[in-house]
ZADO-1210 file (C-alpha; in nm, 4 decimals, padded with zeros to 6 digits):
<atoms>
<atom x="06.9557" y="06.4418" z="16.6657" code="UNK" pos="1"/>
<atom x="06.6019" y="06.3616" z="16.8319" code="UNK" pos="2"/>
<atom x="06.6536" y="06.1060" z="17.1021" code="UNK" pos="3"/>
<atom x="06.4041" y="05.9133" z="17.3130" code="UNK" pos="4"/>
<atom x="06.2986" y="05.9555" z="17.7363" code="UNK" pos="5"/>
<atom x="06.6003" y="05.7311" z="17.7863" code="UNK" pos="6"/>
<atom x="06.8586" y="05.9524" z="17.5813" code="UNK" pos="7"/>
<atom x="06.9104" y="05.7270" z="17.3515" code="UNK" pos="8"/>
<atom x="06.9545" y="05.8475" z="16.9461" code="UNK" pos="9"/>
<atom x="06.7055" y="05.7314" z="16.7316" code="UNK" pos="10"/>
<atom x="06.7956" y="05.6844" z="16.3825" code="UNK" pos="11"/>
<atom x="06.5761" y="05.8462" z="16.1546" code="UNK" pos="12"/>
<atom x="06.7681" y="05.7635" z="15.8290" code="UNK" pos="13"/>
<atom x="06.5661" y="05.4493" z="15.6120" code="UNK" pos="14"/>
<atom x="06.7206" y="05.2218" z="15.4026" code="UNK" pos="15"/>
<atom x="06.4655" y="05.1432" z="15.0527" code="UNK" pos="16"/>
<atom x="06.5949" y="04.9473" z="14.7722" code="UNK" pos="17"/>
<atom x="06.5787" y="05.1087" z="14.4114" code="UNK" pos="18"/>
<atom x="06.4522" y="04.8945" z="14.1657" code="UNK" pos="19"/>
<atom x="06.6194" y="04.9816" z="13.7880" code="UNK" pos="20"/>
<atom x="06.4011" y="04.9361" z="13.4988" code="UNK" pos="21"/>
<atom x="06.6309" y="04.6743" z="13.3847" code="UNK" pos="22"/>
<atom x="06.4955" y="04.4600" z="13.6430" code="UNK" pos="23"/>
<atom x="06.2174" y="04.4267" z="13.3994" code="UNK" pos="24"/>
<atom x="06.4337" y="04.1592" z="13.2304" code="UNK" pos="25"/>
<atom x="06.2988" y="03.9091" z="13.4875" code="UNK" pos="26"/>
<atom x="05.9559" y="03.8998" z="13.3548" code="UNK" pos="27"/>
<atom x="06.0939" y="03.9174" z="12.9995" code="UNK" pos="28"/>
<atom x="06.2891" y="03.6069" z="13.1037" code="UNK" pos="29"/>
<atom x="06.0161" y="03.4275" z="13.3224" code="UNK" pos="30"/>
<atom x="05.7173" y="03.4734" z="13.0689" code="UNK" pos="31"/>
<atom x="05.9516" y="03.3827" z="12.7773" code="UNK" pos="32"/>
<atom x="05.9752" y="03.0381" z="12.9623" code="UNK" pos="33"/>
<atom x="05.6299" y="02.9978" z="12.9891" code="UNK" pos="34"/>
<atom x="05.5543" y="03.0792" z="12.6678" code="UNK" pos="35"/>
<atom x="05.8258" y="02.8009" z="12.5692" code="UNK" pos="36"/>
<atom x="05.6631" y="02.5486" z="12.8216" code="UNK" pos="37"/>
<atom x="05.2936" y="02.6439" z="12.6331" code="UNK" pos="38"/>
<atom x="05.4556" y="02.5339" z="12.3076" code="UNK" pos="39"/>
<atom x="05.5913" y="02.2509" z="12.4336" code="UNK" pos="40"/>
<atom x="05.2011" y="02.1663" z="12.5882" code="UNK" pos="41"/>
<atom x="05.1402" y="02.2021" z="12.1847" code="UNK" pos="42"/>
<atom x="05.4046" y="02.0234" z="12.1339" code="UNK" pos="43"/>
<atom x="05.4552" y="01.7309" z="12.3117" code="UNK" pos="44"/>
<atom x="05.1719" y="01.7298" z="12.5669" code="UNK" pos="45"/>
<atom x="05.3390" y="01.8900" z="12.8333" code="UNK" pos="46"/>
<atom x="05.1092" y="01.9474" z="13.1506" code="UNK" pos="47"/>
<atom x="04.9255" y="02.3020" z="13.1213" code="UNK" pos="48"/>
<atom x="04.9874" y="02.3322" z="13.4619" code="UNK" pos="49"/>
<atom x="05.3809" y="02.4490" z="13.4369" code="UNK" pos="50"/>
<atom x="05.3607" y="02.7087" z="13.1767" code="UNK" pos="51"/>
<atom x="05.0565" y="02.8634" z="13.3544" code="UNK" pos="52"/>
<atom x="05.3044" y="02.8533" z="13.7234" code="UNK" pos="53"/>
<atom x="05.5650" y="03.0106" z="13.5288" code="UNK" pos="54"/>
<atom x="05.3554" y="03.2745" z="13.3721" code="UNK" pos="55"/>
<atom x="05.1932" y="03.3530" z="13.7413" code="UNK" pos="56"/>
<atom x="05.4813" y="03.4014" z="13.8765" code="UNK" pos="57"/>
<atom x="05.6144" y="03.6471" z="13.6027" code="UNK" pos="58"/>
<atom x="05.3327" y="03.8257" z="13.6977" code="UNK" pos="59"/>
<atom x="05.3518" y="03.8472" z="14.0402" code="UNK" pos="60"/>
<atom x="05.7256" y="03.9626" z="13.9578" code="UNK" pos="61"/>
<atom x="05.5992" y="04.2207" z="13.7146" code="UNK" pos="62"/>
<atom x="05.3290" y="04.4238" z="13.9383" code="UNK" pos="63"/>
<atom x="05.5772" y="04.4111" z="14.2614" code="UNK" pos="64"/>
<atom x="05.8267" y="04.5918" z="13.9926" code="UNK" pos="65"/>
<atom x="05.5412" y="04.8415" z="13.8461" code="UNK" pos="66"/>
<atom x="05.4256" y="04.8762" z="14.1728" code="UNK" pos="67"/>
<atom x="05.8496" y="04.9733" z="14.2888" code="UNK" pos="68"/>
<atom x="05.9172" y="05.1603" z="13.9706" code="UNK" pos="69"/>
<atom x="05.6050" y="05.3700" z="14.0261" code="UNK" pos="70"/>
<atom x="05.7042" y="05.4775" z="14.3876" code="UNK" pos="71"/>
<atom x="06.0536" y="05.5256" z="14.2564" code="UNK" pos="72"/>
<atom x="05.9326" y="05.8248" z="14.0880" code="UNK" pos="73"/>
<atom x="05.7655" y="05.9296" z="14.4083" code="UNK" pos="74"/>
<atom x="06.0434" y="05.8586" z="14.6385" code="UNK" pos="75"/>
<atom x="06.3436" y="05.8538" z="14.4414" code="UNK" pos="76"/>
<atom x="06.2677" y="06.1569" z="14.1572" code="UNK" pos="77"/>
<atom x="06.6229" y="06.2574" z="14.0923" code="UNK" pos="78"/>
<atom x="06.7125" y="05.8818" z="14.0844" code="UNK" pos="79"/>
<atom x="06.4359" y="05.7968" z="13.8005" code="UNK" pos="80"/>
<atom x="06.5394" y="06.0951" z="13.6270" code="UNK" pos="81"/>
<atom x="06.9116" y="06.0094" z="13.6139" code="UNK" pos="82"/>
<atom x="06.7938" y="05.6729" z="13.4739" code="UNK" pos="83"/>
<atom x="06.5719" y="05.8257" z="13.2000" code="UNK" pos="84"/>
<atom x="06.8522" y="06.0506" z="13.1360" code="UNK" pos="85"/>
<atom x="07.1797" y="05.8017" z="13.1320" code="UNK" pos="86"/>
<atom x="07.2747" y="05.6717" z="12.7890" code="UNK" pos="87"/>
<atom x="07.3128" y="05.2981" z="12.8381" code="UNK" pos="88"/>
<atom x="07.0573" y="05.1873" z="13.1478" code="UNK" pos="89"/>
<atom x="06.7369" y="05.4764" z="12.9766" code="UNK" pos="90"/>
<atom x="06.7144" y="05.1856" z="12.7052" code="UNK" pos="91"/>
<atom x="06.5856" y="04.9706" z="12.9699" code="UNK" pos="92"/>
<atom x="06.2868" y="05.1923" z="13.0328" code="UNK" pos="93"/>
<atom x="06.1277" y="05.0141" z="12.7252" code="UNK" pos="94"/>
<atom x="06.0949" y="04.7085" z="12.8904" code="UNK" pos="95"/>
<atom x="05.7849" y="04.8502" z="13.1011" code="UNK" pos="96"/>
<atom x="05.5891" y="04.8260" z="12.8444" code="UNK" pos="97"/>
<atom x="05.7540" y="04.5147" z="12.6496" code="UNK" pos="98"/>
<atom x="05.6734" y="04.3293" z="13.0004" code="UNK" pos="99"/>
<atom x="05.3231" y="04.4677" z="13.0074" code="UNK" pos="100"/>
<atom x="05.2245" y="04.3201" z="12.6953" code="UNK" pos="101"/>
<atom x="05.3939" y="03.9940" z="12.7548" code="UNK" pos="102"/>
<atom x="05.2283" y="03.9269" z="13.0743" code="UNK" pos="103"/>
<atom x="04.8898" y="04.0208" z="12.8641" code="UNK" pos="104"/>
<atom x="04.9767" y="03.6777" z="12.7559" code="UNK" pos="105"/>
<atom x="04.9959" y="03.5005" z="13.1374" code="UNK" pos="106"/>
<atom x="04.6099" y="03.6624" z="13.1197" code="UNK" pos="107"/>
<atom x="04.4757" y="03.5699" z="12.8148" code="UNK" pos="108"/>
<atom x="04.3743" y="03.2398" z="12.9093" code="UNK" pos="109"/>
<atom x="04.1444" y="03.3990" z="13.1900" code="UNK" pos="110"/>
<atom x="04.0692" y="03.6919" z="13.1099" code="UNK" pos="111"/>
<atom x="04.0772" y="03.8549" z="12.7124" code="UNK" pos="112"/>
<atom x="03.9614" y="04.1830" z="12.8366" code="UNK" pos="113"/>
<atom x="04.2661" y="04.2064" z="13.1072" code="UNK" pos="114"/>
<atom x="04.4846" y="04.0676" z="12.7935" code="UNK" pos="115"/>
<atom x="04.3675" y="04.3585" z="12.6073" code="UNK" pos="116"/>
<atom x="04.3882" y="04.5987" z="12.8490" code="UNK" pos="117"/>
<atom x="04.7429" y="04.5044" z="12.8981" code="UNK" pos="118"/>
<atom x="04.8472" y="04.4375" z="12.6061" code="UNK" pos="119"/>
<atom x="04.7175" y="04.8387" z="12.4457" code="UNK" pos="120"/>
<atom x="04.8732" y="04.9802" z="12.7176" code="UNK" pos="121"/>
<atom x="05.2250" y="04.8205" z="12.7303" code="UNK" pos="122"/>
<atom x="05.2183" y="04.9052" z="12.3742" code="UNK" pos="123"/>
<atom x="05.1083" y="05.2671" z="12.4158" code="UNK" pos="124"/>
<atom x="05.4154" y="05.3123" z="12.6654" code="UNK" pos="125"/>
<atom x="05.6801" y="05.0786" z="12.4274" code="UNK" pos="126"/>
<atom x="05.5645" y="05.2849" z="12.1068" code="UNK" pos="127"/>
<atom x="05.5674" y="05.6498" z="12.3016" code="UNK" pos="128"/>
<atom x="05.9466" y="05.5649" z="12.4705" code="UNK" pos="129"/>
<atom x="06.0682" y="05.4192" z="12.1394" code="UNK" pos="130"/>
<atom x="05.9500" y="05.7108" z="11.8906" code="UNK" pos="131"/>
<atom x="06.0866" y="05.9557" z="12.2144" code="UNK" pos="132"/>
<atom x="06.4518" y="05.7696" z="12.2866" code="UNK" pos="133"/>
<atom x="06.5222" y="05.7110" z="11.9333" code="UNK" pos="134"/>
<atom x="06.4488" y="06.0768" z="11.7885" code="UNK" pos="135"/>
<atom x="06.6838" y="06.1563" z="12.0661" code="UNK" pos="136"/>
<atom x="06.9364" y="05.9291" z="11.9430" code="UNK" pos="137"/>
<atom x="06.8928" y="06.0486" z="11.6161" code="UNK" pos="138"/>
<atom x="07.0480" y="06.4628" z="11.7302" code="UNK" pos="139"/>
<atom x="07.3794" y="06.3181" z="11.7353" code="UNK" pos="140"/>
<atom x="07.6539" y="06.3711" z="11.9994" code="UNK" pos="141"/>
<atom x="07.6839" y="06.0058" z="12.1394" code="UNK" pos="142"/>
<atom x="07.9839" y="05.8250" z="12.2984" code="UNK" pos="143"/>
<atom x="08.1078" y="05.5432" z="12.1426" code="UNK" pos="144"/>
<atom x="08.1259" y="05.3815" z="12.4807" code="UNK" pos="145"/>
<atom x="07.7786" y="05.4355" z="12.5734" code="UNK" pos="146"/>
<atom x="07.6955" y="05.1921" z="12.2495" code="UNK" pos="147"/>
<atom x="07.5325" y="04.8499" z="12.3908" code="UNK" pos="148"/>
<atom x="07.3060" y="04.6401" z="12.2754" code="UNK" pos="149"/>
<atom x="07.0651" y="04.7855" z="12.5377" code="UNK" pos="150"/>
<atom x="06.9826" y="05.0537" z="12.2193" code="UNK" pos="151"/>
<atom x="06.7809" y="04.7056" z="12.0451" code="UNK" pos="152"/>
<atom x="06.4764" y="04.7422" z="12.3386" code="UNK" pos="153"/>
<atom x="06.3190" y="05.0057" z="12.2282" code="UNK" pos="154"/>
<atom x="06.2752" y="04.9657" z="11.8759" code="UNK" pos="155"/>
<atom x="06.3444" y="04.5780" z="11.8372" code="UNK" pos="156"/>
<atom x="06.2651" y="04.4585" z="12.1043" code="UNK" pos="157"/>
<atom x="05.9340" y="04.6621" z="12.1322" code="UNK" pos="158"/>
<atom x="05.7802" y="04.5879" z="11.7878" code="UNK" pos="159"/>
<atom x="05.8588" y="04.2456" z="11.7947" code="UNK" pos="160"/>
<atom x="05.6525" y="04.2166" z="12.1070" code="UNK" pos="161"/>
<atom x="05.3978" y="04.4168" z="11.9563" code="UNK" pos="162"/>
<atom x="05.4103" y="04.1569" z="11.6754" code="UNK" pos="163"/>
<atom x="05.4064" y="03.8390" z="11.8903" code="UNK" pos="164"/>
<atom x="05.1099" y="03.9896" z="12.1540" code="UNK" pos="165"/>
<atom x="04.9206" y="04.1335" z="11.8787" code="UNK" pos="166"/>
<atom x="04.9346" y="03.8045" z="11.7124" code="UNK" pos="167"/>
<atom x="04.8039" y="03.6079" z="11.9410" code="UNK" pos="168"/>
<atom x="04.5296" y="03.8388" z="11.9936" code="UNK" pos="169"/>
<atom x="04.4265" y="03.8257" z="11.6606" code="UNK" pos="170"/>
<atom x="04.5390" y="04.1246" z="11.5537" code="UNK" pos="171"/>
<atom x="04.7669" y="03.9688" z="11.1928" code="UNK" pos="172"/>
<atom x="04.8063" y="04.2953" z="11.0121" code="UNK" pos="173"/>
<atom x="04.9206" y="04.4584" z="11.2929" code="UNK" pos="174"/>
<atom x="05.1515" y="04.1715" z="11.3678" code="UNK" pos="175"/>
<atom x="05.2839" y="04.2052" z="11.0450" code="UNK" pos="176"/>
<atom x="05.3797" y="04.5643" z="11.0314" code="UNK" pos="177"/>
<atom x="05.5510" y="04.5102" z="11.3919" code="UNK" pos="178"/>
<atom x="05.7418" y="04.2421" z="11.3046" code="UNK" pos="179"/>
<atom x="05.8757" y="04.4833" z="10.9709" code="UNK" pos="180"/>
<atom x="05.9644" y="04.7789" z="11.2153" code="UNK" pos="181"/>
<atom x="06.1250" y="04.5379" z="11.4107" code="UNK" pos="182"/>
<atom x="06.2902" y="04.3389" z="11.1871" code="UNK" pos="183"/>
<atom x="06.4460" y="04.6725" z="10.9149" code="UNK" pos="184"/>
<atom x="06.5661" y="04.8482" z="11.3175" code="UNK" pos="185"/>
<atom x="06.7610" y="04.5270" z="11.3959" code="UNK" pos="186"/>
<atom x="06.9353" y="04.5427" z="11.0768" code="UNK" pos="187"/>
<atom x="07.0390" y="04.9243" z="11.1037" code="UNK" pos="188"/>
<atom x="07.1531" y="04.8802" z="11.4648" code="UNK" pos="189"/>
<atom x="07.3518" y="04.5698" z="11.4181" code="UNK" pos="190"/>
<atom x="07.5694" y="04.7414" z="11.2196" code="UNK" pos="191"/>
<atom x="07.6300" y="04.9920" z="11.4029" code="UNK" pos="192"/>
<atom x="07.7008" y="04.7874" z="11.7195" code="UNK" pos="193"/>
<atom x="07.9368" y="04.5836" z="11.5575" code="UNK" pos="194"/>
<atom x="08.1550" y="04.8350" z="11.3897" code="UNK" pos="195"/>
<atom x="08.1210" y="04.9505" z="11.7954" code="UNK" pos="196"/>
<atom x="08.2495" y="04.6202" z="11.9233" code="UNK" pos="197"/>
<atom x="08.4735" y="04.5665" z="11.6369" code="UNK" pos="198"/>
<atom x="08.6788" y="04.8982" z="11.6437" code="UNK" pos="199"/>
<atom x="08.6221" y="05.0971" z="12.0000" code="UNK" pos="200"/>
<atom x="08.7955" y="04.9961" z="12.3217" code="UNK" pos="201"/>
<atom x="08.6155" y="04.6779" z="12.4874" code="UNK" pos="202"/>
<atom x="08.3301" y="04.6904" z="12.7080" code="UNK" pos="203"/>
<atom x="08.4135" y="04.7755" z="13.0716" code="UNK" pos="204"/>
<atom x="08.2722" y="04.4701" z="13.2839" code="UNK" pos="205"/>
<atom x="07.9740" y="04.6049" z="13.4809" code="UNK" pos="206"/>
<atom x="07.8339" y="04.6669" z="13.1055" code="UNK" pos="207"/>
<atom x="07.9589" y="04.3326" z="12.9533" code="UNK" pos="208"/>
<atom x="07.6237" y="04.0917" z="13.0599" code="UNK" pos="209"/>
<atom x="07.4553" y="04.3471" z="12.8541" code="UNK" pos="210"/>
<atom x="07.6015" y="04.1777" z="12.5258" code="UNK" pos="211"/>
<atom x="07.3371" y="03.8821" z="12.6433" code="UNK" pos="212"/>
<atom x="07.0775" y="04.1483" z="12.4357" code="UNK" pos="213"/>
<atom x="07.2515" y="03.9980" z="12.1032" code="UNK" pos="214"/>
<atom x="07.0330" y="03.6970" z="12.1180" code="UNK" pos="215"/>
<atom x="06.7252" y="03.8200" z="12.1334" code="UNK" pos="216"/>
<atom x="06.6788" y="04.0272" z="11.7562" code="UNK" pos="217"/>
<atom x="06.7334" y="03.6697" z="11.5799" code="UNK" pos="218"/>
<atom x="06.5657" y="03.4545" z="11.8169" code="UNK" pos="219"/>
<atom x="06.2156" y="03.6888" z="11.9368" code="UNK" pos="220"/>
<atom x="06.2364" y="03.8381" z="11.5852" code="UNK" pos="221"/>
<atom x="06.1717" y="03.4531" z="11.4492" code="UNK" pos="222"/>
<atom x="05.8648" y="03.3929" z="11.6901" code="UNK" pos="223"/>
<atom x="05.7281" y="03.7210" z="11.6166" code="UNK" pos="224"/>
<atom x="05.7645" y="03.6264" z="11.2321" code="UNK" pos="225"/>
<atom x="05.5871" y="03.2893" z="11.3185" code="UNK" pos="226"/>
<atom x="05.3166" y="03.5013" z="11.5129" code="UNK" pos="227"/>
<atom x="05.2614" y="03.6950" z="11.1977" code="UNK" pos="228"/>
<atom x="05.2904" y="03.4202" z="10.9191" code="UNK" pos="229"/>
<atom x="05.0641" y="03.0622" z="10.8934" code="UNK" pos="230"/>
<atom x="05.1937" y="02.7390" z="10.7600" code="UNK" pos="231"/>
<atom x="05.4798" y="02.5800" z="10.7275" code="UNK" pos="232"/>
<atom x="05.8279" y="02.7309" z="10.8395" code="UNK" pos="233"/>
<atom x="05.9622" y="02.8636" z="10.5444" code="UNK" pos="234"/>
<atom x="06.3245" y="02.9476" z="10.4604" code="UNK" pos="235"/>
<atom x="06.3794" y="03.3155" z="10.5755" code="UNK" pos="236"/>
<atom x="06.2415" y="03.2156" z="10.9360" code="UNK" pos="237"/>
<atom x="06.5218" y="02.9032" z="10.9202" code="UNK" pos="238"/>
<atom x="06.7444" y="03.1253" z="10.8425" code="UNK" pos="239"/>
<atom x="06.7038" y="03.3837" z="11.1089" code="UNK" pos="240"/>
<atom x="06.7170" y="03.0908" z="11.3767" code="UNK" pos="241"/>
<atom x="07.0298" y="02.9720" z="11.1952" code="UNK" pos="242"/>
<atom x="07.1692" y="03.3465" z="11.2218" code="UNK" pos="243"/>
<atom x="07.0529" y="03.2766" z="11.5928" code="UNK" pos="244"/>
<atom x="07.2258" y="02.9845" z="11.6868" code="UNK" pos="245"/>
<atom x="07.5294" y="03.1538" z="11.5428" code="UNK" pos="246"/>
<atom x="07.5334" y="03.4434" z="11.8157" code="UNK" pos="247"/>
<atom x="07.4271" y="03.1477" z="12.0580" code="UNK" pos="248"/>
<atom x="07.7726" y="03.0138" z="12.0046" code="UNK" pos="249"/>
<atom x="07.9622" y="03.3536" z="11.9851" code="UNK" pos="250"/>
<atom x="07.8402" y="03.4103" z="12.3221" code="UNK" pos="251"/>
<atom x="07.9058" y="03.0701" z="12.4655" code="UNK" pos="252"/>
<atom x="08.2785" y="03.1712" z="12.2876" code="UNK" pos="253"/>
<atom x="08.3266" y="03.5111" z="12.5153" code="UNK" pos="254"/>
<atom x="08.1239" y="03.3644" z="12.8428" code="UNK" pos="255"/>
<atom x="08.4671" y="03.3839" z="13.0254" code="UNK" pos="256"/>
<atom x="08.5598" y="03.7450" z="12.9504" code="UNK" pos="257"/>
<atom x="08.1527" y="03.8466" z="12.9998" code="UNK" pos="258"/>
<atom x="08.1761" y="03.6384" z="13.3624" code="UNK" pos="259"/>
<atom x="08.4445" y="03.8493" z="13.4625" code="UNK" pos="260"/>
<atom x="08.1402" y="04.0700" z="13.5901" code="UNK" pos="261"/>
<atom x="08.0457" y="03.8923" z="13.9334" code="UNK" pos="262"/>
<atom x="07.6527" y="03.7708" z="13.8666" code="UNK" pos="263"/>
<atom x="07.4152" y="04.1138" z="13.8991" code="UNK" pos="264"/>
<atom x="07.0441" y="04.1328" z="13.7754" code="UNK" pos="265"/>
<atom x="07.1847" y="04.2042" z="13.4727" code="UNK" pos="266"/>
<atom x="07.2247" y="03.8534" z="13.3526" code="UNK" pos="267"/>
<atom x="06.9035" y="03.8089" z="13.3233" code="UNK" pos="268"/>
<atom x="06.9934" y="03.9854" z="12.9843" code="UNK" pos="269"/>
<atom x="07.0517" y="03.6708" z="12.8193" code="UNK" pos="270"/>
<atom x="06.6993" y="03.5308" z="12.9434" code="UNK" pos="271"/>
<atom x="06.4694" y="03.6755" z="12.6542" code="UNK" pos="272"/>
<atom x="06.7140" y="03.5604" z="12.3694" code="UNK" pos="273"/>
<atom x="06.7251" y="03.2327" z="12.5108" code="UNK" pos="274"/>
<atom x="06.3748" y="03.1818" z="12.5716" code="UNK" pos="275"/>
<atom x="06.2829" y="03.2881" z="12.2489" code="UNK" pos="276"/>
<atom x="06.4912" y="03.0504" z="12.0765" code="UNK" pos="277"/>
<atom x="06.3308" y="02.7645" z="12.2398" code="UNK" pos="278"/>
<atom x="05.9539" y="02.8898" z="12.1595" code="UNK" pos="279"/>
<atom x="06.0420" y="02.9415" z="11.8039" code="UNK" pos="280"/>
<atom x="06.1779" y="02.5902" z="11.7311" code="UNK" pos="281"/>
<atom x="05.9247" y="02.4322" z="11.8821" code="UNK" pos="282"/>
<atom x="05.6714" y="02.6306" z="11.7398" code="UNK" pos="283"/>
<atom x="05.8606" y="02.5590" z="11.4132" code="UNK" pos="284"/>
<atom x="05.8375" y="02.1740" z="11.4817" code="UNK" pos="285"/>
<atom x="05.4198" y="02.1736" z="11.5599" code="UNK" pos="286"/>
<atom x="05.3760" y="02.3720" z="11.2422" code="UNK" pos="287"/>
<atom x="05.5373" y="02.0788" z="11.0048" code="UNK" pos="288"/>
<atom x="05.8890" y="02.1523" z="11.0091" code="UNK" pos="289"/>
<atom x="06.1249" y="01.8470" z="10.9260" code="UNK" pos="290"/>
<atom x="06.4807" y="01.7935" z="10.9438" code="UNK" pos="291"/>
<atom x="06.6981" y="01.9542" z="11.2215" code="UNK" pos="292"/>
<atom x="06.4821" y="02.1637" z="11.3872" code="UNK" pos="293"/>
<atom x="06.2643" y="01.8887" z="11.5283" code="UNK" pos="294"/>
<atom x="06.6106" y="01.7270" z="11.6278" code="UNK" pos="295"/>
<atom x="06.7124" y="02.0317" z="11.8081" code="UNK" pos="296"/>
<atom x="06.3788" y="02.0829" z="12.0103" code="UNK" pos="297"/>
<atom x="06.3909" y="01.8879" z="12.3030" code="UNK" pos="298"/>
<atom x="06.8271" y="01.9431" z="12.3704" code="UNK" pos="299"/>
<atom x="06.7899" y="02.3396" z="12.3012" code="UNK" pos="300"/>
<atom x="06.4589" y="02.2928" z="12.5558" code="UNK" pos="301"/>
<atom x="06.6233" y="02.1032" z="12.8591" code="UNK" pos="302"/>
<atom x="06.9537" y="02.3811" z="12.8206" code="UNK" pos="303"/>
<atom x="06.7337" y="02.7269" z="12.8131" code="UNK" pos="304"/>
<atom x="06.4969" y="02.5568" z="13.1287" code="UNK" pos="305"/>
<atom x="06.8381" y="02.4884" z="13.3185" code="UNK" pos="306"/>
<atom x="06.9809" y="02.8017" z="13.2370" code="UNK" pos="307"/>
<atom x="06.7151" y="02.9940" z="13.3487" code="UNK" pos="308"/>
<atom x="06.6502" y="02.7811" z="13.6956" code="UNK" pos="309"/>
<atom x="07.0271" y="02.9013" z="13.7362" code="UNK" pos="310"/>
<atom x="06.9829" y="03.2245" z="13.6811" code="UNK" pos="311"/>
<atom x="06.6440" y="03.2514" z="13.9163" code="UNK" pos="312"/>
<atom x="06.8456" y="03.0551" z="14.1822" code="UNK" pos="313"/>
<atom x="07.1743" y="03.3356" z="14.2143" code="UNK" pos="314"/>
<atom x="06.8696" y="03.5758" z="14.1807" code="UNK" pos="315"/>
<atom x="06.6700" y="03.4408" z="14.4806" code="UNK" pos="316"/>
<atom x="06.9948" y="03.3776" z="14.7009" code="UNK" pos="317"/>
<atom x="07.1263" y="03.7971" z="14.6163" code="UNK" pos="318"/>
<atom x="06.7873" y="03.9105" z="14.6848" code="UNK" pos="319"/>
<atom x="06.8273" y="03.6519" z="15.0005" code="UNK" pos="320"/>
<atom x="07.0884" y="03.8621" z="15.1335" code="UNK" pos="321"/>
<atom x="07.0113" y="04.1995" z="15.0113" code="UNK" pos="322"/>
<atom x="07.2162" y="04.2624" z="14.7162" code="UNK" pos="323"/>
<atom x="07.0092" y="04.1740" z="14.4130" code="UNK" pos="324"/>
<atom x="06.8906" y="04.5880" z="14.3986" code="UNK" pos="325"/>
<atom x="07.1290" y="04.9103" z="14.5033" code="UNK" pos="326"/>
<atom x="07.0215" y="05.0252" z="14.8721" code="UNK" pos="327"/>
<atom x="06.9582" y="05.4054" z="14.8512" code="UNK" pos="328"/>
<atom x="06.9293" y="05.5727" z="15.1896" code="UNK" pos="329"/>
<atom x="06.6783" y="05.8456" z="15.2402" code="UNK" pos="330"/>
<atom x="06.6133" y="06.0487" z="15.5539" code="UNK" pos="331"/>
<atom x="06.2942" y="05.9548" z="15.7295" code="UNK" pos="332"/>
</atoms>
């Protein structure tokens, strides 16, 4: 070991944290929330000012992780290519692009060429990984076990973004036939997760936050048919927030066995669902809806902002003392 004029050892081993793509949940959750707060500026008047902060910050968030995800091919090869590789956490590769679009909509207000920019290439990535991961998927061979709900990003989660960016960009057709790709790959994967959760032994508990991903097809899948649709709510997007609340309450049921998992990043799985919800019943209530879902707004609004705070607060005080990210030593 090399050692300094005093004899001393000098440790030449460095400690890096290796950021998973899964982390990419944060911005999914973070930008959600400030899309919810810009609805509720639509809404109700809230000040500009807090969705904007959000969205900022969900930036920030996002280039720090391209920026770490990027090196972590440099530095960390074998480690990227293990993730790419392993059949539950390679689903979570998606979410670079899914996050890249969604923080196209953070810039749009500034910028509509950054917005673009973003938005083309986040959906150049989510399209290339999806078509890639599920033609893989589609050879066979898979372990029951290794079935999540991790296997909605690419496909569901991906066009539905596609939908909801491209919407707001002004881009309807294309919103249209996003939202459809999303919408008929939800259906065919549902079923086969729940014959998975149904009949094969339970999910081990560092995999159980994971189940958070449930959410998210009903509730994104509704704002993504709002961003393709005009009018009035009509009954098929009432009934896929309806079909929403119900895994709401399914996973409010199993919360105790899921929190048998100490809190990990991987909460944050529940984020986009939630978010979601609350952007598409407000959204529902601007655009003329009557009844319940204007009831529902404002409770379903103050319980997805707390829940979030909570889950940026365990967040900040893991990364606080090192623990939010695996430590991965390399030699110097």
């Amino acid at each position: 070991m090399p050692t300094t004029s005093s004899s001393r050892p000098i440790d030449n081993s460095l400690t890096l944290p290796i950021v998973p793509a899964a982390a990419f949940g944060i911005v999914l959750g973070l930008v959600g929330l400030a899309n919810a707060w810009r609805a509720a500026t639509d809404l109700w008047g809230a000040a500009t000012s807090v969705s904007e902060g959000i969205g900022l910050v969900g930036a920030l968030i996002w280039l720090i992780l391209i920026i770490s995800y990027g090196l972590k091919w440099i530095a960390f090869r074998s480690d990227a290519l293990q993730e790419l590789e392993h059949p539950v956490q390679c689903c979570f590769v998606g979410l670079v692009g899914v996050a890249t679009m969604l923080v196209a909509t953070v810039a749009l207000p500034f910028s509509h060429l950054i917005a673009e920019t973003l938005y083309w290439l986040g959906a150049a990535w989510t399209a290339v990984f999806a078509l890639w991961r599920t033609g893989a998927l589609w050879r066979g061979g898979r372990d029951h076990a290794s079935t999540t709900a991790v296997l909605y990003l690419p496909t569901v989660a991906g066009s539905y973004v596609i939908g909801i960016v491209g919407g707001a960009l002004g881009y309807q057709g294309l919103s249209q036939l996003a939202f459809g790709a999303g919408f008929f790959s939800w259906l065919a994967i549902e079923s086969v997760l729940l014959n998975r959760l149904l009949t094969a032994p339970e999910l081990g508990e560092p995999v159980r936050p994971t189940i958070g991903i449930q959410l998210a097809p009903p509730t994104v899948g509704s704002v993504a048919y709002l961003s393709a649709t005009r009018g009035a709510p009509d009954m098929f997007v009432h009934a896929m927030i309806g079909y929403g609340l119900l895994q709401a309450l399914l996973l409010l049921r199993i919360l105790p066995w899921v929190l048998k998992q100490p809190f990990v990043a991987g909460y944050w799985a529940f984020s986009f669902g939630l978010t979601a919800l609350a952007t598409a019943v407000l959204r529902m209530a601007e655009r003329g809806d009557s009844g319940i879902i204007p009831a529902i707004a404002m409770p379903i609004f103050i319980i997805v902002n707390a829940l979030i705070g909570l889950l940026a607060i365990l967040s900040v005080a893991m990364l606080w003392r090192g623990k939010l990210f695996p430590l991965h030593p390399r030699a110097a």
